[in-house]
C-alpha positions in Angstrom: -8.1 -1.5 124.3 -6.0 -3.2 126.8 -3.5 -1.7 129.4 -0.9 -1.5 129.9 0.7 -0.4 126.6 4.6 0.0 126.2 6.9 2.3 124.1 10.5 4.0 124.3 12.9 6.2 122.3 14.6 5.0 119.2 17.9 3.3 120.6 15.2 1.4 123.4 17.1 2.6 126.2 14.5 4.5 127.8 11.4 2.3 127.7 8.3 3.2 129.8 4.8 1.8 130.0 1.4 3.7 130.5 -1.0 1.2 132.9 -4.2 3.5 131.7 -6.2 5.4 129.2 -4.4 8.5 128.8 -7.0 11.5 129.9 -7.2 13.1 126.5 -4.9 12.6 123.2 -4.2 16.1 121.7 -3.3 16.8 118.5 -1.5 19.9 118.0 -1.3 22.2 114.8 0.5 25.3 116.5 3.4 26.3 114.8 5.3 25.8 118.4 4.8 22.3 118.2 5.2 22.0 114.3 8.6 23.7 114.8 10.0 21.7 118.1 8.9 18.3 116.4 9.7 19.3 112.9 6.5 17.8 111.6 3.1 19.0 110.9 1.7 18.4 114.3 2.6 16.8 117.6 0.8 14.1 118.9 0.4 13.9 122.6 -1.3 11.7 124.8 -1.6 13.3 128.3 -1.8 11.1 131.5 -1.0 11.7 135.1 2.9 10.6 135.7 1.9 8.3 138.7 0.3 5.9 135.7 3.9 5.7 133.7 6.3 3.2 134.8 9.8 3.3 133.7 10.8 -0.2 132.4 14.5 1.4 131.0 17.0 4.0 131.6 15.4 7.0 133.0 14.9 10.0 130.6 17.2 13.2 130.7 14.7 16.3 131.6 15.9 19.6 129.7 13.5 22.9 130.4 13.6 24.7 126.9 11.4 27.6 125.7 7.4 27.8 125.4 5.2 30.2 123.7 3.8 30.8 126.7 6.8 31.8 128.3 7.0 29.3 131.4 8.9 26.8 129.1 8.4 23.2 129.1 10.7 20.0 130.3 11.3 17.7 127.7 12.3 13.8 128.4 14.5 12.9 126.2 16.9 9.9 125.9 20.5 10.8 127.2 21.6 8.2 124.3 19.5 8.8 120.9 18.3 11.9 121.8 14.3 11.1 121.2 11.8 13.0 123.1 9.5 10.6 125.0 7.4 13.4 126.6 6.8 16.7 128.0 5.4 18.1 130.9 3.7 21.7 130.0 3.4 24.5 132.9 0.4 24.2 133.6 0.3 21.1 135.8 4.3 20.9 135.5 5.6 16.9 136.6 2.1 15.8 137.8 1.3 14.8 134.5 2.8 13.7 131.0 2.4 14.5 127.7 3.7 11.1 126.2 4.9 11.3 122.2 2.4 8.9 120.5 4.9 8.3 117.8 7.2 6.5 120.7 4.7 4.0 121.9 5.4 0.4 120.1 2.2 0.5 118.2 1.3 4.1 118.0 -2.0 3.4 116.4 -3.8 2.8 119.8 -4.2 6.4 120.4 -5.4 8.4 117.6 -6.6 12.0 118.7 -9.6 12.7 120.9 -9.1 16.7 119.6 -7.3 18.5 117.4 -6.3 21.9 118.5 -4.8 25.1 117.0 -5.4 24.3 113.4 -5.7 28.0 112.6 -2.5 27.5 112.1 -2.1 24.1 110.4 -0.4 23.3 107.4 -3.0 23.8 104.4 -2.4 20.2 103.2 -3.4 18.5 106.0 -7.2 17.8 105.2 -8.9 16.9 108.6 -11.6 14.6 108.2 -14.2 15.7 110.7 -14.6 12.9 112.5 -12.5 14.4 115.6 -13.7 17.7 117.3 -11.7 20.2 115.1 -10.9 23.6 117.8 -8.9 26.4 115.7 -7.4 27.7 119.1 -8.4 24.9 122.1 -11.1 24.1 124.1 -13.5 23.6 127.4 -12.7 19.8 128.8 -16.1 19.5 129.3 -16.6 19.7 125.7 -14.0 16.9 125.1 -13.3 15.1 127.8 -14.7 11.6 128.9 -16.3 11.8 132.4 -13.8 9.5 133.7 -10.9 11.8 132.5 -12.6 14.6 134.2 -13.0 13.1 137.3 -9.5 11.7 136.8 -8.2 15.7 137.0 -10.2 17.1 139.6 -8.9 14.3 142.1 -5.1 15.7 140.8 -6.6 19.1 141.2 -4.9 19.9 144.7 -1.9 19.1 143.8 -1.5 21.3 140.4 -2.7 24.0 142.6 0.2 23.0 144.7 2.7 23.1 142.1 1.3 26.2 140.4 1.3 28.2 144.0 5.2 26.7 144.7 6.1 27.5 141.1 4.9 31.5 141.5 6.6 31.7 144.7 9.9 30.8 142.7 9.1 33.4 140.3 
């Protein structure tokens, strides 16, 4: 695989490119994601936001509701409307979960995991060659060594977010 790779939302006014390996590609069965994406899954590869270069129009951010109840923000294009990606609570704007469907060739990132197929759709037949978690996982379990020492080095700085985020309430 060669870096960077590029992608963007439908119109190709926001374009962005992704200098690394994202640290894991998740593909999600819940029926959170199959109802925000409309689809059967999402397809998100996370990486840390400092390795995303915007190459177009900066993305609109919208906060909308999460099963988890901390909502997520969604980049989306102010024009088409695509989502491009999310950042999730849990390490907020640090990192990003970039829409594999919007990279240019999408096929470059097929998923490390799939997670919370005790709720997928009964038709999708999962192969077996991925790691196959009915709720999710341990990263140790998952991750590649270089993606785990990729987060602990972000480590202080979630804690950072997470701490200012509770002190907002």
């Amino acid at each position: 695989m060669h870096y960077p790779v590029e992608g963007g939302c439908t119109c190709g006014h926001v374009r962005y490119r992704m200098l690394t390996r994202p640290l894991v590609v998740h593909c999600c069965h819940c029926r959170w994601c199959q109802r925000e994406t409309g689809a059967a899954f999402a397809l998100n590869a996370m990486i840390e936001s400092d390795r995303v270069e915007h190459l177009g129009a900066e993305p609109e951010v919208e906060r909308i509701p999460s099963e988890s109840g901390y909502g997520q923000q969604v980049a989306r294009c102010p024009r088409c409307r695509v989502a491009v990606w999310s950042h999730y609570p849990g390490s907020g704007p640090l990192t990003r979960f970039v829409r594999v469907g919007t990279l240019d060739n999408p096929d470059v990132f097929p998923p490390d995991v799939h997670v919370c197929t005790a709720s997928k759709q009964p038709w999708v037949v999962l192969s077996g060659e991925v790691q196959v978690c009915e709720e999710f996982y341990e990263r140790a379990d998952v991750w590649r060594e270089e993606s785990l020492a990729r987060i602990a080095a972000l480590q202080p700085q979630i804690g950072a977010y997470r701490a200012a985020r509770q002190r907002m309430g």
